[in-house]
Each structure stands twice: as structure tokens, then as C-alpha cells.
C-alpha atoms as an extended CHARMM CRD file, in Angstrom:
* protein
*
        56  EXT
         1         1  UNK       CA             14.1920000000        9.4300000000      -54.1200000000  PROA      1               0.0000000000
         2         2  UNK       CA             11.8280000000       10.6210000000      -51.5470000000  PROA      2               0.0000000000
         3         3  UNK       CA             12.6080000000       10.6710000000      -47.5650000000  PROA      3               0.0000000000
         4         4  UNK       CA             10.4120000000        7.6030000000      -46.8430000000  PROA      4               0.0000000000
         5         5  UNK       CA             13.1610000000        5.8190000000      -49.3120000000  PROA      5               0.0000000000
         6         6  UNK       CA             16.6510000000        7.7170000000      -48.6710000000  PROA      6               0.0000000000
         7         7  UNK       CA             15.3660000000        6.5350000000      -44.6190000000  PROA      7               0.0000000000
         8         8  UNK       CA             14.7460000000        2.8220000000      -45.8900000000  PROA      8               0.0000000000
         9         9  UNK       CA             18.2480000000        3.0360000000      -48.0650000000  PROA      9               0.0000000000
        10        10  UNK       CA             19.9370000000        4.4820000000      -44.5110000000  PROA      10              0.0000000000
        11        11  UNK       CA             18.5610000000        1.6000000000      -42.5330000000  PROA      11              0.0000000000
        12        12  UNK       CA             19.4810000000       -1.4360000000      -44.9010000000  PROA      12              0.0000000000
        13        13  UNK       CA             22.9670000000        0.3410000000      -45.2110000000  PROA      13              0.0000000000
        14        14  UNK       CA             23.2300000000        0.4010000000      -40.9450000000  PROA      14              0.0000000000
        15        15  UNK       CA             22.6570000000       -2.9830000000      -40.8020000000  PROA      15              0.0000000000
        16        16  UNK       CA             24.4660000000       -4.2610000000      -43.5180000000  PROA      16              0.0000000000
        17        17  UNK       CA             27.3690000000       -2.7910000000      -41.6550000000  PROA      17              0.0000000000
        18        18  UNK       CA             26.3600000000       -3.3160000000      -38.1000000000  PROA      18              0.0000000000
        19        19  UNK       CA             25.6890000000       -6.9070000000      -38.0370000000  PROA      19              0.0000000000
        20        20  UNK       CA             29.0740000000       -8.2520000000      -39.2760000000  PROA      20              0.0000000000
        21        21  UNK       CA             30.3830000000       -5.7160000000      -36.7110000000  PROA      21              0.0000000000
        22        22  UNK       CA             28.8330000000       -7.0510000000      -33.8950000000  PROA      22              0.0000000000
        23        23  UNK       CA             29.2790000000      -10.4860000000      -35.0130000000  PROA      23              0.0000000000
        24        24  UNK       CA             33.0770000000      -10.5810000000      -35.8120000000  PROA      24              0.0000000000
        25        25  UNK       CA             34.3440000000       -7.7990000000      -33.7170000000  PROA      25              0.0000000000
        26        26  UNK       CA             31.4040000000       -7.4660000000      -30.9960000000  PROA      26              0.0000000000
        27        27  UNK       CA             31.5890000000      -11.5420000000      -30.9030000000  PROA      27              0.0000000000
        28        28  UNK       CA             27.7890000000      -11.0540000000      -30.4510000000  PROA      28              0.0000000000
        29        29  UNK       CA             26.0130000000      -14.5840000000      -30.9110000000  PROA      29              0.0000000000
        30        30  UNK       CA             23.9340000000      -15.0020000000      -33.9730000000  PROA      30              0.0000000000
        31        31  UNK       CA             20.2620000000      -15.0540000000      -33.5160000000  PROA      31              0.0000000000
        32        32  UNK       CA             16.9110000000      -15.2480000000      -35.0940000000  PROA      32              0.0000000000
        33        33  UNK       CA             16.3780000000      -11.2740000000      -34.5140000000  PROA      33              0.0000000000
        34        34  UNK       CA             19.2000000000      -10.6810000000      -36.8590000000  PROA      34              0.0000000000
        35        35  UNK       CA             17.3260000000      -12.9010000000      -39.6260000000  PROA      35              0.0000000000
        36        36  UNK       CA             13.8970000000      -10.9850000000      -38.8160000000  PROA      36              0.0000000000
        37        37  UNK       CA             15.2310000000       -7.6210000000      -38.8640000000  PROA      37              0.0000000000
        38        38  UNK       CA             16.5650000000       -8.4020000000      -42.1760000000  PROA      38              0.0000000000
        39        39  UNK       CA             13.4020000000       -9.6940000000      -43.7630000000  PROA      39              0.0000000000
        40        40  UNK       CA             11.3950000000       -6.5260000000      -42.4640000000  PROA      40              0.0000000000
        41        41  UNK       CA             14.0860000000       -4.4500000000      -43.9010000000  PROA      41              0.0000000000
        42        42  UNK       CA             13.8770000000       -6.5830000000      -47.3210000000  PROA      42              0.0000000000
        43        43  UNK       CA             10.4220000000       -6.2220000000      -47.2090000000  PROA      43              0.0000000000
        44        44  UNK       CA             10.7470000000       -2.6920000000      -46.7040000000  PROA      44              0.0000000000
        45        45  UNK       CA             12.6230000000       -2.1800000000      -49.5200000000  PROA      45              0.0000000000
        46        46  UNK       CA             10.1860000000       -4.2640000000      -51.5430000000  PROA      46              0.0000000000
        47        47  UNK       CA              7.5650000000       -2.0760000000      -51.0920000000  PROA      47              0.0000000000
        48        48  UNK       CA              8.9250000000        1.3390000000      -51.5040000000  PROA      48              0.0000000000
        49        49  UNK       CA             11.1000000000        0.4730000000      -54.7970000000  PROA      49              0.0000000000
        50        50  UNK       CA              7.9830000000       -1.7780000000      -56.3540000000  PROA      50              0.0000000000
        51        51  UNK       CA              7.8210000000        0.4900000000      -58.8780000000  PROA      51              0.0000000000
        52        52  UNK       CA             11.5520000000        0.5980000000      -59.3270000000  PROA      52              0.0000000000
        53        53  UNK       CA             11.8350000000       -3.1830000000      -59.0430000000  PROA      53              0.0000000000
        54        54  UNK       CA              8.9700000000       -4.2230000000      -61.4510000000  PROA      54              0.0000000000
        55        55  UNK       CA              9.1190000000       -1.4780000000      -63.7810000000  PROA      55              0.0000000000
        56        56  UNK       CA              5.9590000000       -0.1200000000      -63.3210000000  PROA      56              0.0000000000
């Protein structure tokens, strides 16, 4: 993996563990940013595992 991935792989993993965090222990209402933060990230990911992900 190169940095611009390990970076991508570090920020999906942050959230994935910050958000039900902040939700359950935090008791941090649920909002939209949560959902669009998420879709960046996915999007993200998308891009810098394309080849990866379509086999190409």
C-alpha cells in the first residue's frame, strides 16, 4: 500500500470507531455530517483501491 492509502485505511478505521463512541457513550445526537463524512470517506476509498476493487 502506498501512504495516500495506509492514510485513507487510518481515517475509515477512526471513524468507524469514533462515531459509535460518540453516539453511545458521548450520547452525541445523530446528524447528517456523520452520513456525509462517511460517503466522502467511501468515496475515498473508492478511488484509491479502484484498481483493487475492479481488478484492473
Amino acid at each position: 500500500m502506498n501512504v495516500g492509502q495506509l492514510k485513507i485505511l487510518q481515517e475509515v478505521i477512526t471513524l468507524t470507531v469514533f462515531v459509535p463512541f460518540s453516539l453511545f457513550y458521548m450520547q452525541e445526537k445523530l446528524s447528517l455530517d456523520y452520513l456525509w463524512a462517511g460517503l466522502c470517506l467511501l468515496g475515498a476509498v473508492f478511488f484509491l483501491f479502484r484498481s483493487r476493487i475492479m481488478g484492473g
